[in-house]
N, C-alpha and C positions, 0 to 999 in steps of 0.2 A: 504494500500500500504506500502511496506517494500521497506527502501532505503539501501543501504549499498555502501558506498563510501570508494575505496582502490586506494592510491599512486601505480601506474606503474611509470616504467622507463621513460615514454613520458611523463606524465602527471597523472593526475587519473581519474579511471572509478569510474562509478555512477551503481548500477545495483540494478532495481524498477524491485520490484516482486509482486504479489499478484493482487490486483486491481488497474493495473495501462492500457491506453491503450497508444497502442504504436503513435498515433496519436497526444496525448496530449504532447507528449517526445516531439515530432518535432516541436510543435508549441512553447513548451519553448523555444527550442534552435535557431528557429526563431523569435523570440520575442527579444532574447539576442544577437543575431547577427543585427538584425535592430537596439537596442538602445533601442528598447520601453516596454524595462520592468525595473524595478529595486531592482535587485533580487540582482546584483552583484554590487561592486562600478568598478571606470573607472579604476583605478589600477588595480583592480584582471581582470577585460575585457582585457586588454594589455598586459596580460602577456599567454590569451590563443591563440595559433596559430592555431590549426584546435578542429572541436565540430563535432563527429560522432555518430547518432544512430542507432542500430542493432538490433536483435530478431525481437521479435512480442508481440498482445497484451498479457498480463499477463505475461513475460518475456524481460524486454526493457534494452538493454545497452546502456550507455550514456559515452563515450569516449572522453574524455578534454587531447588536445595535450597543452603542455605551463609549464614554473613554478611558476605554480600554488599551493598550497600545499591541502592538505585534510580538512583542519581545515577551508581553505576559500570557497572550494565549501561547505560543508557540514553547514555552516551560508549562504550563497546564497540559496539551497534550504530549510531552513529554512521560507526567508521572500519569495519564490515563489507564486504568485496569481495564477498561472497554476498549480500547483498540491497538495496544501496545501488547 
């Protein structure tokens, strides 16, 4: 699985190519909107206001509204237990 995380004007997108399923996208970002992962610390959580995924399997976009910067999601999907 290939991740590639780019700064937008909203936020930054996340965009998992290769082997990744589009299922397992939703289940991080429900994991991290319930609390029950600890991928992110409660500062960087606070500062996202909306988490949207798009595409399909082996093309998934992951869309973080908030300021947030690139350097802090791309160390949260580092310690992920859901795709790492």
């Amino acid at each position: 699985m290939n991740k590639n995380v780019l700064k937008t004007n909203q936020g930054v997108k996340i965009s998992f190519t290769g082997a990744v399923e589009k299922k397992n996208i939703v289940t991080m970002v429900e994991n991290c909107k319930t609390g029950s992962c600890e991928c992110m610390t409660d500062e960087t959580k606070k500062k996202i206001s909306n988490m949207e995924v798009s595409g399909k399997d082996g093309e998934v976009n992951l869309d973080l509204s908030g300021e947030v910067t690139k350097e802090e999601i791309e160390a949260a999907l580092a310690r992920s237990k859901v795709i790492n």
